[in-house]
C-alpha positions in Angstrom: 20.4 19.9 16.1 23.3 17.0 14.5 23.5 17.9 10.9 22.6 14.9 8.8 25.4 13.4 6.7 23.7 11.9 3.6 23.7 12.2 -0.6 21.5 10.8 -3.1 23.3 6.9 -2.9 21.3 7.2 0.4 17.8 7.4 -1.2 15.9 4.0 -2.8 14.6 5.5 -5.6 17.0 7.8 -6.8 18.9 8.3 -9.9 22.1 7.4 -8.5 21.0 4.6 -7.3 18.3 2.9 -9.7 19.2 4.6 -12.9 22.9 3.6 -13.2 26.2 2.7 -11.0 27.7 5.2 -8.8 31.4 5.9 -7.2 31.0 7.3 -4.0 34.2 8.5 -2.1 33.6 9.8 1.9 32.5 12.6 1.4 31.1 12.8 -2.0 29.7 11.0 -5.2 32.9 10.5 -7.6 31.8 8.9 -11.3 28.5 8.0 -12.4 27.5 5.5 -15.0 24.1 5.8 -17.1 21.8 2.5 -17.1 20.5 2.3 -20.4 16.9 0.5 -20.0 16.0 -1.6 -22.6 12.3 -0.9 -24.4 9.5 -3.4 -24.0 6.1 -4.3 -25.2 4.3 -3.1 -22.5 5.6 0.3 -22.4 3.3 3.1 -22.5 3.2 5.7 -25.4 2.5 9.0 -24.9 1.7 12.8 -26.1 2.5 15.4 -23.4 -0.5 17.4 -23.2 -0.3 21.4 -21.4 -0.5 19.7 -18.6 2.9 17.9 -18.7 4.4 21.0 -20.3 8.0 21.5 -18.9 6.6 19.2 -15.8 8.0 15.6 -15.4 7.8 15.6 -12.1 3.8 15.8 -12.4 3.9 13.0 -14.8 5.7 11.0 -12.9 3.1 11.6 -9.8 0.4 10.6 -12.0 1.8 7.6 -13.2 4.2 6.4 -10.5 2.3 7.9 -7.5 5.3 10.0 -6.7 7.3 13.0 -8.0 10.0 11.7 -7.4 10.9 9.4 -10.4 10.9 12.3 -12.8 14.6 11.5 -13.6 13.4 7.9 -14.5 11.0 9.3 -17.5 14.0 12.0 -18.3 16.3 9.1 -18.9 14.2 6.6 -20.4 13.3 9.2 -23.2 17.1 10.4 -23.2 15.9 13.8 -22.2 18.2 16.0 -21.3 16.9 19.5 -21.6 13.0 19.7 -20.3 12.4 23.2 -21.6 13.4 21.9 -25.3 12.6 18.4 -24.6 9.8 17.6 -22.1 6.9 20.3 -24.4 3.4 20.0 -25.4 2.9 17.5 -28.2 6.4 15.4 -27.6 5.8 11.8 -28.0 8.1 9.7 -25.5 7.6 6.3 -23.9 7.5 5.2 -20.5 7.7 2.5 -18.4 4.4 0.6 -16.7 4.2 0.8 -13.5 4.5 -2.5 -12.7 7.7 -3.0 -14.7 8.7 0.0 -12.8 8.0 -1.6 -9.6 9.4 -5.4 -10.5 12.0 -4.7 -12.7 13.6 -1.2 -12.4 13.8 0.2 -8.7 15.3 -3.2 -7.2 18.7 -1.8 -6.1 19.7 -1.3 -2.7 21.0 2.3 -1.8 24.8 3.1 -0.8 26.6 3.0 -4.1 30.4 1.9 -4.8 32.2 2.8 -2.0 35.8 3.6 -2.7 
């Protein structure tokens, strides 16, 4: 079976794509820059309840229909340690899910190649 060469500059919705720009060299990712997203009106406040406790990933399934923009609520609540961060009765905000949709995953994958 051919080994696959890919990194995260090769996924839509990730990170290194959608939540800043990204250096990639050959054969690696080089320096990454933090998008800062800018708060709006429509945004959603919320309390983690137990059920969010130490689990963005399940927040972000229940809101965004898919795990996988965890890193999304992590940054737009500059959250940077879940098990001090991301507990039971933390306020944050988040994105709607249309803003998500229309606004903040629009970047194509691949990076800065260098």
């Amino acid at each position: 079976m051919a080994k696959r060469n890919s990194n995260s500059t090769d996924e839509q919705n990730s990170r290194y794509v959608q939540g800043g720009e990204t250096d990639r060299l050959p054969n690696r990712l080089d320096w990454w820059e933090r998008r800062n997203f800018d708060r709006r009106d429509d945004d959603i406040k919320l309390t983690l309840s137990i059920r969010y406790n130490l689990r963005p990933d399940l927040l972000s399934f229940d809101l965004y229909g898919t795990p996988n923009l965890a890193w999304l609520i992590l940054q737009y609540n500059n959250i940077v340690d879940i098990n001090e961060e991301f507990i039971t009765g933390k306020q944050i905000v988040v994105p709607s899910e249309p803003r998500v949709q229309s606004e903040i995953l629009t970047k194509q994958p691949g990076g800065n190649v260098i």
